[in-house]
mmCIF file of the N, C-alpha and C atoms, coordinates in Angstrom:
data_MODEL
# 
_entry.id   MODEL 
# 
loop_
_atom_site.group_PDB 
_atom_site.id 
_atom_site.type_symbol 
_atom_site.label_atom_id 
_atom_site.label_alt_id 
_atom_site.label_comp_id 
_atom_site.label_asym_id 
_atom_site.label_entity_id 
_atom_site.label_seq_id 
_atom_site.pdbx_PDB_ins_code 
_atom_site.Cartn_x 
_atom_site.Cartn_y 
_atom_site.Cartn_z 
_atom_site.occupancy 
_atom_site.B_iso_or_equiv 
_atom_site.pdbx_formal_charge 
_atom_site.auth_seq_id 
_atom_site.auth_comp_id 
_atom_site.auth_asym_id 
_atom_site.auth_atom_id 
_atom_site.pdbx_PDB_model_num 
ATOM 1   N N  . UNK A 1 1  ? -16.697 -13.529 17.386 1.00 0.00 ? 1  UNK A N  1 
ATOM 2   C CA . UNK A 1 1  ? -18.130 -13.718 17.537 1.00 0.00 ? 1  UNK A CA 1 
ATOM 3   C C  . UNK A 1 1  ? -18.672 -12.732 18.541 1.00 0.00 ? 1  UNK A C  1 
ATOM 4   N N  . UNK A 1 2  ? -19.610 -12.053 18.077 1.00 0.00 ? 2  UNK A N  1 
ATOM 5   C CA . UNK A 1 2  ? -20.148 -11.395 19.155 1.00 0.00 ? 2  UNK A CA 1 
ATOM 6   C C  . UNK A 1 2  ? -21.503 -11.548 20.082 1.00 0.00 ? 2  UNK A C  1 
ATOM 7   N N  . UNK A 1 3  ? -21.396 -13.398 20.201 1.00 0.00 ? 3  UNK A N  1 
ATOM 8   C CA . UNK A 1 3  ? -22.436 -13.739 20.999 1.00 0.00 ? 3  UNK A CA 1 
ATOM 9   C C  . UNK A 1 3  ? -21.416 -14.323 21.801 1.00 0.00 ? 3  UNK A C  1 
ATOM 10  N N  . UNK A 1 4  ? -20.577 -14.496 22.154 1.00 0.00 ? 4  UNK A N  1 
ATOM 11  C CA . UNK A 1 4  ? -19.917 -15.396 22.762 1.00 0.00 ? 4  UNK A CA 1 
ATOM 12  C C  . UNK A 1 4  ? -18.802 -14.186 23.762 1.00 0.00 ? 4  UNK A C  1 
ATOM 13  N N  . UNK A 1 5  ? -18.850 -14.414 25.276 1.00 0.00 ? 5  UNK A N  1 
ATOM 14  C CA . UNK A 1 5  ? -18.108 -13.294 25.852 1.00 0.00 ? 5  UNK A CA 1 
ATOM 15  C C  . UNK A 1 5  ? -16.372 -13.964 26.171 1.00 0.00 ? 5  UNK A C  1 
ATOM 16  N N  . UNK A 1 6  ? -16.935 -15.716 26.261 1.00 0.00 ? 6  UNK A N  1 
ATOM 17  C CA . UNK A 1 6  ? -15.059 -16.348 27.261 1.00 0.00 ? 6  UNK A CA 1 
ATOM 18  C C  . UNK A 1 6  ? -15.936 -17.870 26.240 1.00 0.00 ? 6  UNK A C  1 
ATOM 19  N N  . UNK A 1 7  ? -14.407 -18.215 26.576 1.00 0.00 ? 7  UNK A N  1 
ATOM 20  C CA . UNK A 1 7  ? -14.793 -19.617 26.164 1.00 0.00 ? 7  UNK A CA 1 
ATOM 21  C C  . UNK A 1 7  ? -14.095 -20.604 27.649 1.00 0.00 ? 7  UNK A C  1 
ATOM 22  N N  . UNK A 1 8  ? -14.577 -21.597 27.904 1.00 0.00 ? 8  UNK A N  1 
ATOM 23  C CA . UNK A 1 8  ? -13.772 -22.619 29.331 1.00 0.00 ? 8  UNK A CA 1 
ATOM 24  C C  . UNK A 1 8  ? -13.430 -23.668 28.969 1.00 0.00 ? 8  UNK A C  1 
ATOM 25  N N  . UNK A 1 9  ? -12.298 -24.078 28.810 1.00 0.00 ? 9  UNK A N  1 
ATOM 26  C CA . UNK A 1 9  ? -12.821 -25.472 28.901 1.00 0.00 ? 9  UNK A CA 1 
ATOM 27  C C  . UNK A 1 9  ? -11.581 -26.084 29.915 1.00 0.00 ? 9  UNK A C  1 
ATOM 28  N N  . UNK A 1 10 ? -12.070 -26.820 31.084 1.00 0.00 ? 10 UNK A N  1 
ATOM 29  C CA . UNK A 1 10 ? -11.832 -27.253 31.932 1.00 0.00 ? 10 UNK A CA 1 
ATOM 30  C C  . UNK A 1 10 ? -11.377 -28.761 32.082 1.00 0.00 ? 10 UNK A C  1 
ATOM 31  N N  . UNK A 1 11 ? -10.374 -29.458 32.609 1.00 0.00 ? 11 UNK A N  1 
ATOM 32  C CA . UNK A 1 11 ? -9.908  -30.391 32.939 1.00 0.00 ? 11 UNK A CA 1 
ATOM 33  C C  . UNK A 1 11 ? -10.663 -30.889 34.121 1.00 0.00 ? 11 UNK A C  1 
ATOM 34  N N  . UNK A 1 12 ? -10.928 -32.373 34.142 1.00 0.00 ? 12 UNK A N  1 
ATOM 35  C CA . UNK A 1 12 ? -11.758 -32.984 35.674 1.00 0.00 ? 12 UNK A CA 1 
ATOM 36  C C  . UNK A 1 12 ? -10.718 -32.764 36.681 1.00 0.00 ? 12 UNK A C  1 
ATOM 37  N N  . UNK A 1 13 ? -9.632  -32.681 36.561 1.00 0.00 ? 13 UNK A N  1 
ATOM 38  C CA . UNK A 1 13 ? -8.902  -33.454 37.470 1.00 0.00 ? 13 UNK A CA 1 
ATOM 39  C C  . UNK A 1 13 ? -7.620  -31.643 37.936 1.00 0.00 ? 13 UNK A C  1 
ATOM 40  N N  . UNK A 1 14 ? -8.322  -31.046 37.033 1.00 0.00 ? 14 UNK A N  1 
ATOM 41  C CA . UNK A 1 14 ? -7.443  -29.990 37.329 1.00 0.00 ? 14 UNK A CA 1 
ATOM 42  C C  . UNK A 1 14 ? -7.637  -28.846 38.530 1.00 0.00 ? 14 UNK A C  1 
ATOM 43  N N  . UNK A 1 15 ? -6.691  -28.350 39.725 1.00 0.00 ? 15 UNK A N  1 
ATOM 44  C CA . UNK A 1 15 ? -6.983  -28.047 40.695 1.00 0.00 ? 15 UNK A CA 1 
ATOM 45  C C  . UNK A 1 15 ? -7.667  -26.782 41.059 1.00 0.00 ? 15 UNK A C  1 
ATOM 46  N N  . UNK A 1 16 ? -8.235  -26.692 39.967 1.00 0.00 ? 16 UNK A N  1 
ATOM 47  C CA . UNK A 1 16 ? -9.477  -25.223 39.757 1.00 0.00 ? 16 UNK A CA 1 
ATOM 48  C C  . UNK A 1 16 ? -10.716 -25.524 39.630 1.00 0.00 ? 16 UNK A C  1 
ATOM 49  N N  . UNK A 1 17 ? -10.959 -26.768 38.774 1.00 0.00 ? 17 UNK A N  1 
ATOM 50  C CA . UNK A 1 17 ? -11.883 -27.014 38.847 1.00 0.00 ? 17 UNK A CA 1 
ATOM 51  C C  . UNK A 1 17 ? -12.890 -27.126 39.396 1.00 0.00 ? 17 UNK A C  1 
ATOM 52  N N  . UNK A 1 18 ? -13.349 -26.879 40.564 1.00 0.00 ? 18 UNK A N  1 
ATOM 53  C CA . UNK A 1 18 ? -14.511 -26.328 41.624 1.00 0.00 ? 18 UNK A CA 1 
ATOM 54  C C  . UNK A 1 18 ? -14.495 -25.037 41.287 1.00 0.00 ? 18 UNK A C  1 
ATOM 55  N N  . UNK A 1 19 ? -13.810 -24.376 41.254 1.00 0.00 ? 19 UNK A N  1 
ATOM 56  C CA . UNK A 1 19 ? -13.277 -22.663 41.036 1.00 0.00 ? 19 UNK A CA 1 
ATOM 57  C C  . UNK A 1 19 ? -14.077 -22.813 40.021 1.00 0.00 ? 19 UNK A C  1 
ATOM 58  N N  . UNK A 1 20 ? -13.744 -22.908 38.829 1.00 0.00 ? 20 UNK A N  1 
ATOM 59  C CA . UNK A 1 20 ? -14.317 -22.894 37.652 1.00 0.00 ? 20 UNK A CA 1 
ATOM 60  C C  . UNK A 1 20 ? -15.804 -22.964 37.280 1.00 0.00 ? 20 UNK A C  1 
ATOM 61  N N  . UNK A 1 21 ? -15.919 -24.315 37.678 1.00 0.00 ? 21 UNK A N  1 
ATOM 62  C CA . UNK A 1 21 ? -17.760 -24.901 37.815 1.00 0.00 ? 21 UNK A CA 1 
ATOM 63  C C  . UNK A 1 21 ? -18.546 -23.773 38.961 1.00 0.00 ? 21 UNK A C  1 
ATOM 64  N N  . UNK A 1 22 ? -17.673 -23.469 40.006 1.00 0.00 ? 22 UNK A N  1 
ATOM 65  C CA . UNK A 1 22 ? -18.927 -21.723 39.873 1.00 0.00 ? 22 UNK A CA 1 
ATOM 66  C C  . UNK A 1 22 ? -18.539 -20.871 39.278 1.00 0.00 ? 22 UNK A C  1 
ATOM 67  N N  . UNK A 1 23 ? -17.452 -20.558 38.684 1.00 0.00 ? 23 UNK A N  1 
ATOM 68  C CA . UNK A 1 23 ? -17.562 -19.102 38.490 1.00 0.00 ? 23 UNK A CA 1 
ATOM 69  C C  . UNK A 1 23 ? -18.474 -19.752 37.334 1.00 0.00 ? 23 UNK A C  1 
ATOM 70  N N  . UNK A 1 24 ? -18.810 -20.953 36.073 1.00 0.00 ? 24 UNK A N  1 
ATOM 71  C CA . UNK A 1 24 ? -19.734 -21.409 35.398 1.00 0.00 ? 24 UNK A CA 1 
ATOM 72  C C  . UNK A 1 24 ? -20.901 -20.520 35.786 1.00 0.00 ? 24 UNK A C  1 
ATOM 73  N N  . UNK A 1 25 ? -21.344 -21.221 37.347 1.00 0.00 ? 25 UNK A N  1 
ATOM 74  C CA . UNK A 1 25 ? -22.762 -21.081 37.649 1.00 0.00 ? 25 UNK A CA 1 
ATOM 75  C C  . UNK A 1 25 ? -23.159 -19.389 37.685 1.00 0.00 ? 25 UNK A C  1 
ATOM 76  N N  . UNK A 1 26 ? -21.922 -18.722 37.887 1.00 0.00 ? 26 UNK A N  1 
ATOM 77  C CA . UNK A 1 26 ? -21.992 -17.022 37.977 1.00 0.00 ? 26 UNK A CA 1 
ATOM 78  C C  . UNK A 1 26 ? -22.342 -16.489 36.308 1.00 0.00 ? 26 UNK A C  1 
ATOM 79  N N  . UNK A 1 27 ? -21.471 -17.092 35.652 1.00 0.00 ? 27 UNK A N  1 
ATOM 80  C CA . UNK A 1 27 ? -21.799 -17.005 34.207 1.00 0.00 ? 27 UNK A CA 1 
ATOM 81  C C  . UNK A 1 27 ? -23.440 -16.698 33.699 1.00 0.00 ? 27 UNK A C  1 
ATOM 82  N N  . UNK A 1 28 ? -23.754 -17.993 34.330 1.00 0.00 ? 28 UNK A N  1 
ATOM 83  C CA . UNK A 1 28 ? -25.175 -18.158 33.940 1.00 0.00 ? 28 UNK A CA 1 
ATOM 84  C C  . UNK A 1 28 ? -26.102 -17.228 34.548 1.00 0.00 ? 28 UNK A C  1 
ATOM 85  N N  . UNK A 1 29 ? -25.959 -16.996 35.783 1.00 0.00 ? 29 UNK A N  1 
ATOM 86  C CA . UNK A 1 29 ? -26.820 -16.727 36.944 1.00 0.00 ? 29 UNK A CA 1 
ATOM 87  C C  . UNK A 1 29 ? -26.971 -15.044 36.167 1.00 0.00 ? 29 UNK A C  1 
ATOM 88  N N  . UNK A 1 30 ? -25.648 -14.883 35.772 1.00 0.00 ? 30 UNK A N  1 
ATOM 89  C CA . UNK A 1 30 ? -25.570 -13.446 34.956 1.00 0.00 ? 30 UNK A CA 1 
ATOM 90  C C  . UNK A 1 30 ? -26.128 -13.024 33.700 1.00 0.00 ? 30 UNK A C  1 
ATOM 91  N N  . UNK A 1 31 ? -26.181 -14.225 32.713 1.00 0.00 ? 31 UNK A N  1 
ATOM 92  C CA . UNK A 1 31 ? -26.877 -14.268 31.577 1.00 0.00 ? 31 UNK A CA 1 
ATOM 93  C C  . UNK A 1 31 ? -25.324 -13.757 30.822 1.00 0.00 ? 31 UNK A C  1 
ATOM 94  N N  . UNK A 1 32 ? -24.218 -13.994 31.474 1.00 0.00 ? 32 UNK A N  1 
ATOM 95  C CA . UNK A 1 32 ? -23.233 -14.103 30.591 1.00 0.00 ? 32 UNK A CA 1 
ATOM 96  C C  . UNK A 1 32 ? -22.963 -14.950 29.075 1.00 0.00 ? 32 UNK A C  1 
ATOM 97  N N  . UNK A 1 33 ? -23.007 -14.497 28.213 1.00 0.00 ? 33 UNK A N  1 
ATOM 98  C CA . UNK A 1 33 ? -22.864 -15.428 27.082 1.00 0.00 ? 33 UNK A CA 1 
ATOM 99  C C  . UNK A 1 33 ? -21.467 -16.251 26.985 1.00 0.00 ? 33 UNK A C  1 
ATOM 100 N N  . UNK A 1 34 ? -21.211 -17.322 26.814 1.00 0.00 ? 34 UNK A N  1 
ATOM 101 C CA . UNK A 1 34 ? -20.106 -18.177 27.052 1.00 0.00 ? 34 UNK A CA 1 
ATOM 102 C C  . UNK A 1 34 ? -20.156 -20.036 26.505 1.00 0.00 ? 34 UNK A C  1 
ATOM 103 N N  . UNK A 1 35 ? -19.233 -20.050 26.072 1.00 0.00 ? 35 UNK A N  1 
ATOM 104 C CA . UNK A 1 35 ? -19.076 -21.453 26.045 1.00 0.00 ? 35 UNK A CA 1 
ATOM 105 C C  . UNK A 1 35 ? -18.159 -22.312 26.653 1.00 0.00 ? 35 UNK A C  1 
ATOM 106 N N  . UNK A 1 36 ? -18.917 -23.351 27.454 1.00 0.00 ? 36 UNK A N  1 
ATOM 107 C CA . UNK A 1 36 ? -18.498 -24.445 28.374 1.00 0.00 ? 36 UNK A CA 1 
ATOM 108 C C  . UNK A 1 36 ? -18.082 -25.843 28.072 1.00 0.00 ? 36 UNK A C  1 
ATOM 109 N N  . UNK A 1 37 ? -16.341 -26.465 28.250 1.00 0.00 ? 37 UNK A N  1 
ATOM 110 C CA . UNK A 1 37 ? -16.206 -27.930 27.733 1.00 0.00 ? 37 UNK A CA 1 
ATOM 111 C C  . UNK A 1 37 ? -15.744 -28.415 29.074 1.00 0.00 ? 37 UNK A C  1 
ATOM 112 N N  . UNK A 1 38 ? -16.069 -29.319 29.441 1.00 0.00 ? 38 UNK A N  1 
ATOM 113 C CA . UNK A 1 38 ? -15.383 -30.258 30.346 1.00 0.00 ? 38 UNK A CA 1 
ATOM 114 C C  . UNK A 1 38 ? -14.471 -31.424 29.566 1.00 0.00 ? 38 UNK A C  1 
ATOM 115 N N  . UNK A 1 39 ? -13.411 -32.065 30.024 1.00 0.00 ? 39 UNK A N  1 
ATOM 116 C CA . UNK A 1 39 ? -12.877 -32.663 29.516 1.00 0.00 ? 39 UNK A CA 1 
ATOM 117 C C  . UNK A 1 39 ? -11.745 -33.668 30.444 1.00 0.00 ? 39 UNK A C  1 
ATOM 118 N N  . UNK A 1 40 ? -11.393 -34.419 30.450 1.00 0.00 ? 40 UNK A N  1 
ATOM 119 C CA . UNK A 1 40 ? -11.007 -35.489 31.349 1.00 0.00 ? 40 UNK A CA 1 
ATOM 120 C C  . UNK A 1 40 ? -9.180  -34.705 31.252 1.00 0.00 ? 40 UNK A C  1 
ATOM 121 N N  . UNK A 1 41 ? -8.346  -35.192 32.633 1.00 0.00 ? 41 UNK A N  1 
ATOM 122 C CA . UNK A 1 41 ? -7.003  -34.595 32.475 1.00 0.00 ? 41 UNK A CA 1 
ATOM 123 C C  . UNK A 1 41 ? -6.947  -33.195 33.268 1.00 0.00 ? 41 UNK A C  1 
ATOM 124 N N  . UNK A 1 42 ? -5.858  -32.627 33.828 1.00 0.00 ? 42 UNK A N  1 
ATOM 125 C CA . UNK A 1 42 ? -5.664  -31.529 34.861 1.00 0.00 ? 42 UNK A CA 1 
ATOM 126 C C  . UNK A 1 42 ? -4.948  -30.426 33.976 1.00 0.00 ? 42 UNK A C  1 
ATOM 127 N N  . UNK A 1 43 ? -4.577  -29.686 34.471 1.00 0.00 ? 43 UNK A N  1 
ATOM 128 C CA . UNK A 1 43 ? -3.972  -27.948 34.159 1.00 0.00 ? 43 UNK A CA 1 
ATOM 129 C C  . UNK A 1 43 ? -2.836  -28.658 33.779 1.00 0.00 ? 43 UNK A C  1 
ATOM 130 N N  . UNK A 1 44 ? -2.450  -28.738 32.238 1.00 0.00 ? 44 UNK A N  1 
ATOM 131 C CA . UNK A 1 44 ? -0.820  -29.014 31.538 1.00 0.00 ? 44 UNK A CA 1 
ATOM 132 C C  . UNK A 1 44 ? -0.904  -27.982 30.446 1.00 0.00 ? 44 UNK A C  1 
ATOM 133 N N  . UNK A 1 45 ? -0.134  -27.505 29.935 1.00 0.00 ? 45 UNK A N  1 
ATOM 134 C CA . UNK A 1 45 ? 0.541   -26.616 28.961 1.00 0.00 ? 45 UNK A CA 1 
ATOM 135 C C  . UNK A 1 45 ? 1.048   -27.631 28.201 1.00 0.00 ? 45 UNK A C  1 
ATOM 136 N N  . UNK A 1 46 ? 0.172   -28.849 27.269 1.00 0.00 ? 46 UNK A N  1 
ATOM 137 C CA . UNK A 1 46 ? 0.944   -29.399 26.351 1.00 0.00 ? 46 UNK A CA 1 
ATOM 138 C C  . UNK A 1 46 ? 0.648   -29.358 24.913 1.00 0.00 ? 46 UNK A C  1 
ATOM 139 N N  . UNK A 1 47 ? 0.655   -30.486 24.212 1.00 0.00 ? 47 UNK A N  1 
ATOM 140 C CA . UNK A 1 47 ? 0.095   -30.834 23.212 1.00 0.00 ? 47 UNK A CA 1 
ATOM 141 C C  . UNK A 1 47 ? -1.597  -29.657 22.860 1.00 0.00 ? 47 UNK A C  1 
ATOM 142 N N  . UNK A 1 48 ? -2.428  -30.972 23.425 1.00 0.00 ? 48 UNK A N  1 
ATOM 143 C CA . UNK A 1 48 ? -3.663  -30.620 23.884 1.00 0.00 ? 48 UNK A CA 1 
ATOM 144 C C  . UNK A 1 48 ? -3.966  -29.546 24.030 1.00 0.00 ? 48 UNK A C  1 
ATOM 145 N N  . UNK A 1 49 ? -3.178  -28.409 25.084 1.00 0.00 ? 49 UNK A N  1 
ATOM 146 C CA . UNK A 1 49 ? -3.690  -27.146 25.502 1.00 0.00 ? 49 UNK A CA 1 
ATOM 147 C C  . UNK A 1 49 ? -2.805  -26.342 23.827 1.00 0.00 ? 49 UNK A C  1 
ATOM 148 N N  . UNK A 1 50 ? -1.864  -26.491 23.360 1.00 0.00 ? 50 UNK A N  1 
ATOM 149 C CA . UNK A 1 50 ? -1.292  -25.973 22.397 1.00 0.00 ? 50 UNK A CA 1 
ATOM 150 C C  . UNK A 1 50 ? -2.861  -25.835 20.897 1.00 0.00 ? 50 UNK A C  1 
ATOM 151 N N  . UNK A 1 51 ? -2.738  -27.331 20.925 1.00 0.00 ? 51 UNK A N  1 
ATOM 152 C CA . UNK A 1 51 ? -4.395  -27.282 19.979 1.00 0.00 ? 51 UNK A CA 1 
ATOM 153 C C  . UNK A 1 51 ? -5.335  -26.991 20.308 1.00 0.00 ? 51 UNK A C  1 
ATOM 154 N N  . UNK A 1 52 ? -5.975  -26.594 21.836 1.00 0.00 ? 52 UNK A N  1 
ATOM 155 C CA . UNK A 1 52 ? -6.578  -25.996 21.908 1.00 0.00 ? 52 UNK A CA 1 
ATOM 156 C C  . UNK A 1 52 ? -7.209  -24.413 21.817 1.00 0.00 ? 52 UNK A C  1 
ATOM 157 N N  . UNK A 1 53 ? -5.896  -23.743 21.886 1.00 0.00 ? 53 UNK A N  1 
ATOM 158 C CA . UNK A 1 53 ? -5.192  -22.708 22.043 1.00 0.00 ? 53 UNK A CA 1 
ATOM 159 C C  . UNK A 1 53 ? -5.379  -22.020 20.378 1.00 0.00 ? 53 UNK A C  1 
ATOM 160 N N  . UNK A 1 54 ? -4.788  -22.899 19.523 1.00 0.00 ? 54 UNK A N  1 
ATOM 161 C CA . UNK A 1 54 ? -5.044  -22.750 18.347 1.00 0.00 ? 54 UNK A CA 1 
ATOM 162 C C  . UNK A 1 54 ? -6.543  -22.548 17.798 1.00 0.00 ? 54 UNK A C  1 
ATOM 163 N N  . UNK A 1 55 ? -7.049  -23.527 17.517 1.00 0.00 ? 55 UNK A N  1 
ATOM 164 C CA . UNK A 1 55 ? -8.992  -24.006 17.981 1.00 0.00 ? 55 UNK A CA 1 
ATOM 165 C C  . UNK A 1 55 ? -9.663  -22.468 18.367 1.00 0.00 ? 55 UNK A C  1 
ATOM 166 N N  . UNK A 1 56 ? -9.132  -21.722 19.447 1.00 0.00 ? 56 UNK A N  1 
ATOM 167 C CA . UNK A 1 56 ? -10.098 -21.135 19.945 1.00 0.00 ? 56 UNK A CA 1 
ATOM 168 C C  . UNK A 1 56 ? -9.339  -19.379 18.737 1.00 0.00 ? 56 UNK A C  1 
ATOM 169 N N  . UNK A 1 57 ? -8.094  -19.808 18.444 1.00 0.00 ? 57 UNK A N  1 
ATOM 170 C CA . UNK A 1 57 ? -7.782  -18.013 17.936 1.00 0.00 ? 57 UNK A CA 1 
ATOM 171 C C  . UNK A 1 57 ? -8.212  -18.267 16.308 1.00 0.00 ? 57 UNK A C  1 
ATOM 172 N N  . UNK A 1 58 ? -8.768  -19.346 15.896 1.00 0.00 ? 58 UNK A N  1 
ATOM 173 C CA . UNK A 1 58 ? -9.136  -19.628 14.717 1.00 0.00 ? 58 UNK A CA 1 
ATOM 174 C C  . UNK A 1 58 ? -10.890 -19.620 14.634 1.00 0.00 ? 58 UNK A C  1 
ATOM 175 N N  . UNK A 1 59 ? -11.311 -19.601 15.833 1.00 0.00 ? 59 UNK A N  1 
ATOM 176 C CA . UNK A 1 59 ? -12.743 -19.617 15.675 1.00 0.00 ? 59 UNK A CA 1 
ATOM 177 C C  . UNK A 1 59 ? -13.425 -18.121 16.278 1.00 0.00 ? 59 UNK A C  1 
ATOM 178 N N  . UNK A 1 60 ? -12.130 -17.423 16.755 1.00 0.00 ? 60 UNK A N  1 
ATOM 179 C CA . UNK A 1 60 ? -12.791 -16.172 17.338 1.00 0.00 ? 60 UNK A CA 1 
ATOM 180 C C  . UNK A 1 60 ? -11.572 -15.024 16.434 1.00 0.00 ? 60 UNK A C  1 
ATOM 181 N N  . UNK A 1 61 ? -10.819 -15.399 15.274 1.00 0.00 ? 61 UNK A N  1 
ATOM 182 C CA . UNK A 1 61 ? -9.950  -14.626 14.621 1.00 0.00 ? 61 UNK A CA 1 
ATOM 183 C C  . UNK A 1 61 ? -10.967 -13.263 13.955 1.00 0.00 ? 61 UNK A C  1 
ATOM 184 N N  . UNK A 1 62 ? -12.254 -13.282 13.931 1.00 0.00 ? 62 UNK A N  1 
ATOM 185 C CA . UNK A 1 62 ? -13.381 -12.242 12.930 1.00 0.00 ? 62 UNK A CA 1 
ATOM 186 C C  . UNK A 1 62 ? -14.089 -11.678 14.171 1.00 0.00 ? 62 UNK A C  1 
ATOM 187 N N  . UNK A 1 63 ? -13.664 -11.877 15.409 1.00 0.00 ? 63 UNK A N  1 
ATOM 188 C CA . UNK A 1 63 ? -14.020 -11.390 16.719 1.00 0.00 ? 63 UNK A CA 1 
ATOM 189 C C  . UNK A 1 63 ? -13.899 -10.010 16.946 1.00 0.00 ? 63 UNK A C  1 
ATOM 190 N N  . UNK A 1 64 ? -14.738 -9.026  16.635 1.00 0.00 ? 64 UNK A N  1 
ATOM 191 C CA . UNK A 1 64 ? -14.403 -7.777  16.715 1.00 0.00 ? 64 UNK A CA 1 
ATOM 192 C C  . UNK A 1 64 ? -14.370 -7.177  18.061 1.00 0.00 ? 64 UNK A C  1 
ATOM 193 N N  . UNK A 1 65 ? -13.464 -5.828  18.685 1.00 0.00 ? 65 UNK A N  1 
ATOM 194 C CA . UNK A 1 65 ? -13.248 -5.689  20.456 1.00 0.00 ? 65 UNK A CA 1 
ATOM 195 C C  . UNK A 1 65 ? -14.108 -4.447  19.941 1.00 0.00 ? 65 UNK A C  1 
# 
């Protein structure tokens, strides 16, 4: 997609999360194009991040650099 620059999506509980929610607010403040998920649960490499992982190379696979 070439409206879209990063995609986030962030865990509540994960120990970046302040990190994250500004560099968010920098995003914006920039007029960075981006999409933002919050989502309950911290920084794991499991299941979840595996399908997520998937999710995002299937929706940005026609993503030209």
């Amino acid at each position: 997609r070439d409206d879209v620059g990063i995609v986030l999506e962030i865990g509540r509980d994960d120990f970046l999360y302040k990190t994250n929610k500004k560099f968010r607010e920098h995003l914006i403040d920039i007029k960075f194009p981006h999409i933002y998920a919050e989502y309950p649960g911290g920084h794991f490499w499991d299941a979840n991040a595996l399908r997520s992982l998937l999710t995002h190379l299937q929706y940005f696979k026609n993503t030209r650099s």
